[in-house]
N, C-alpha and C positions, 0 to 999 in steps of 0.2 A: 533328378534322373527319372527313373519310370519307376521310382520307390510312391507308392499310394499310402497314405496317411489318412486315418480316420480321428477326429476331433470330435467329441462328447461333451456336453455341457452341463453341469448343477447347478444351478441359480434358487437363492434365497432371498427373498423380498421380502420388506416390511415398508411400513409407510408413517412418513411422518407428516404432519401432527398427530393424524390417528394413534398411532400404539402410542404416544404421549409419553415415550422416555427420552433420556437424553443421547447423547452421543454412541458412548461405548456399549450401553445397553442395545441401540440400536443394531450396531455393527451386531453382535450376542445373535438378537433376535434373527438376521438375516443369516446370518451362521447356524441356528437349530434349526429355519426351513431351508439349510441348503442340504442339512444331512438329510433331514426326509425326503426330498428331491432325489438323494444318491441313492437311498433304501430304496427310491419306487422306480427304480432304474436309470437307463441313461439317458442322456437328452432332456432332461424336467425340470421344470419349475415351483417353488413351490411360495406361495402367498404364509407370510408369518400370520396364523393365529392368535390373536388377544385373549378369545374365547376359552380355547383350546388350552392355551397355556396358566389363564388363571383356571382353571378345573383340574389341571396336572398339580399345578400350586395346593391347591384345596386337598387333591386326593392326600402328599405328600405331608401334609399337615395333618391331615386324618389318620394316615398310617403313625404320624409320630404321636398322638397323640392314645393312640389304641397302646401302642407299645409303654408308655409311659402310666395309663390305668394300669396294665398288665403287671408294672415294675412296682408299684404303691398299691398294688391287691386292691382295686378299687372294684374287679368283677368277685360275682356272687353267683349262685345256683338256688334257682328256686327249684322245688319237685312237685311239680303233679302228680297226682295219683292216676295209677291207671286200673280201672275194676272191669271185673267178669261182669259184665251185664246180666247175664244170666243169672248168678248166687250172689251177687253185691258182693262177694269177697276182693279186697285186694290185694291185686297180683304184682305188683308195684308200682314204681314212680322212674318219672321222667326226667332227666337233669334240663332247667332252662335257664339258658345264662341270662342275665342281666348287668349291665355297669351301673355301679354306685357311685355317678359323676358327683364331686364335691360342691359344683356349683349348681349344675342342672339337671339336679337329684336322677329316681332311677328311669334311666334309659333301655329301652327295648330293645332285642338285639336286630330289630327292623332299620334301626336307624344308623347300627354302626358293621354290624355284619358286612352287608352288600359293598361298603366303601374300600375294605381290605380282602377280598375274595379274591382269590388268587396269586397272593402278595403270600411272602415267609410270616408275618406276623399274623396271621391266619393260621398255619400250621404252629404254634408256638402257643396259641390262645386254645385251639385243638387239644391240644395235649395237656394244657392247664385244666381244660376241660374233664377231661378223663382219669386227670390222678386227682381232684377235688372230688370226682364222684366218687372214687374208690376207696379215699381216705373215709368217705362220710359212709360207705358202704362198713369201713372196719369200726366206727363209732357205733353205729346203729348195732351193729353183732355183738361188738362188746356191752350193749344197753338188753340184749336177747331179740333183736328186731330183724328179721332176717327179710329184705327186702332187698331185687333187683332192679338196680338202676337202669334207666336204658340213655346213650347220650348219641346226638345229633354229630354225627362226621360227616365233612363236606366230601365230594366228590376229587378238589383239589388236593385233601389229606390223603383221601383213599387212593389215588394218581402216583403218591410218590413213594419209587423203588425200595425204600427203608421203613415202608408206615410199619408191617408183622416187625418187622426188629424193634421199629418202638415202642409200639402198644406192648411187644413181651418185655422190653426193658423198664415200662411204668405199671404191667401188668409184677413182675419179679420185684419191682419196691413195694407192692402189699402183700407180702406172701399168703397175711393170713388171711385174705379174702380169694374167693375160690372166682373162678376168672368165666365162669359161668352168671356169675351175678351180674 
């Protein structure tokens, strides 16, 4: 009758031989770019990624793999020193993480930082971060060593609604270090 109907379309492609999988994989892959298609609105197309999808693969593997150092204590803190240039006295040190990979020794946080930035196992390695300084902050005190640490927070830790509630919650498990250090 003079009912008007509007028809929208999502389309997901992939190509074979190229992506080089088999069947159901295929159908899969045409299915993850039909939902990017839907996210990038109506009427779209969208060509499945190979590229794209083995780097998601990689990041996912790097995120489990950061979570799993984190679970077997394989990170460590180095501390720099930091001195008054003026009187060579120091005024303390710097926490810098490092991972003490089992197979391919120590790693720089250049190499695995950037890979989980912005991911929950960034704020989880964060806060590892903070109560290892603070514990070594109450060693040093009880040796007479009275040195403040200072420790690197990302902008993603500092972003989220609960960070003051956590830092007071890991700053209240050292009570005896004074939350100024």
């Amino acid at each position: 009758d003079d009912t008007v109907v509007k028809i929208s379309l999502s389309i997901g492609v992939t190509l074979y031989p190229q992506d080089g999988v088999d069947a159901d994989q295929l159908i899969r892959h045409a299915d993850q770019a039909m939902y990017i298609a839907k996210q990038a609105g109506k009427n779209h197309y969208q060509l499945f990624d190979t590229a794209q999808d083995s780097a998601i693969k990689i990041q996912q593997q790097n995120i489990l793999d950061v979570h799993s150092a984190l679970d077997r204590s394989e990170f460590l803190l180095h501390y720099q020193p930091k001195v008054n240039m003026k009187t060579g006295e120091l005024i303390g040190v710097e926490a810098l993480i490092r991972w003490q990979h089992p197979n391919r020794g120590l790693i720089p946080p250049s190499e695995f930082l950037p890979m989980i930035e912005g991911q929950t196992i960034s704020l989880e390695l964060g806060e590892w971060v903070i109560d290892t300084a603070l514990s070594q902050i109450s060693q040093w005190q009880n040796m007479g060593v009275m040195l403040p640490i200072s420790v690197n927070i990302s902008a993603y830790q500092l972003q989220q609604g609960n960070f003051t509630t956590r830092l007071s919650a890991l700053l209240a498990a050292h009570p005896e270090v004074n939350p100024h250090c």
